[in-house]
Phi, psi and omega in degrees: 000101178286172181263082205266005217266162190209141155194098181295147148321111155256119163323102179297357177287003196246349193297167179262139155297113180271025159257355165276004156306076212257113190298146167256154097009140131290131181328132219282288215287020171277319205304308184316281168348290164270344149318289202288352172265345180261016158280310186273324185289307171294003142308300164322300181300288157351281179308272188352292172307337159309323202267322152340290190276335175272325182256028176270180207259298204277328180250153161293341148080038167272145193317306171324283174329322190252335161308315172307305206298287186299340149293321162313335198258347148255014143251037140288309187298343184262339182277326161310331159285315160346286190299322161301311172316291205284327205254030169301262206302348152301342210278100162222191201227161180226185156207112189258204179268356257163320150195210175220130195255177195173099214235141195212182173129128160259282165299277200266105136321114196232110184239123173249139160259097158293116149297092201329319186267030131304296172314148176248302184222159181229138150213168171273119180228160176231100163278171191345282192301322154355285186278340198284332214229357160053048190243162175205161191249154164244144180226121174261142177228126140343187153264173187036052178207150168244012192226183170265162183258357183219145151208142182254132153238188193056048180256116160326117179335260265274339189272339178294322169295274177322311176324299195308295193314298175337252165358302196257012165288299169333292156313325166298313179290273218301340170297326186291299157296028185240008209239000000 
């Protein structure tokens, strides 16, 4: 009874370069987009705190109280922005003959790899501030999986569409050439 099973060395120099890669930008007018969704949320979070200290019992609603609480919470909204600011130019997505890359991260640098013969599914979404900025997220789903495993946001419809269709062409072939 011979033995056939083999598991050779691979060399990592032999590996392909993903910085040989040429990454896209995500749309600029995204950066708008999470300014202003991250305004209203701390608007909410703002008001909440208001009305908190003006109708409670227990605090007195002294000029101090709404100072301390609501300068915390807007100097969050401004380390929130900071943070936006700096970690914006990291967000780019690639596409390679095989899968789709998609890379973010400010502290933690985060590069996700799809493999095209993964994908299940694609779809596209736009909330408010979204659609007001004529922007879309494309959300990718794995097998085994409900949530998505991936999303590129800020895509223009016409490059968002073509991403999706592309992608699920791909998937549509590799079911085939694998049959």
């Amino acid at each position: 009874m011979t033995n056939n099973f083999q598991n050779l060395t691979i060399q990592p120099s032999d590996l392909p370069q993903v910085k040989s890669t040429e990454f896209h930008q995500i749309e600029k007018g995204y950066l708008k987009v999470t300014l202003l969704s991250s305004a209203a949320f701390f608007l909410v979070i703002m008001i909440g705190a208001f009305c908190i200290i003006y109708f409670s019992d227990e605090i007195d609603g002294s000029l101090s109280e709404y100072g301390i609480t609501l300068g915390s919470i807007l100097l969050l909204w401004v380390i929130n922005i900071g943070v936006a600011l700096k970690a914006f130019p990291k967000k780019k997505y690639a596409l390679r003959e095989r899968d789709i890359l998609y890379t973010k991260g400010l502290l933690w640098s985060v590069r996700t790899s799809i493999p095209f013969n993964r994908i299940q599914h694609a779809e596209l979404k736009q909330g408010p501030i979204e659609r007001f900025f004529k922007l879309h997220s494309l959300k990718i789903f794995t097998a085994g999986g409900h949530s998505s495993d991936l999303v590129i946001p800020g895509l223009p419809e016409d490059t968002a569409t073509r991403l999706k269709e592309f992608i699920l062409g791909k998937t549509a072939l590799d079911g085939i050439d694998s049959e």
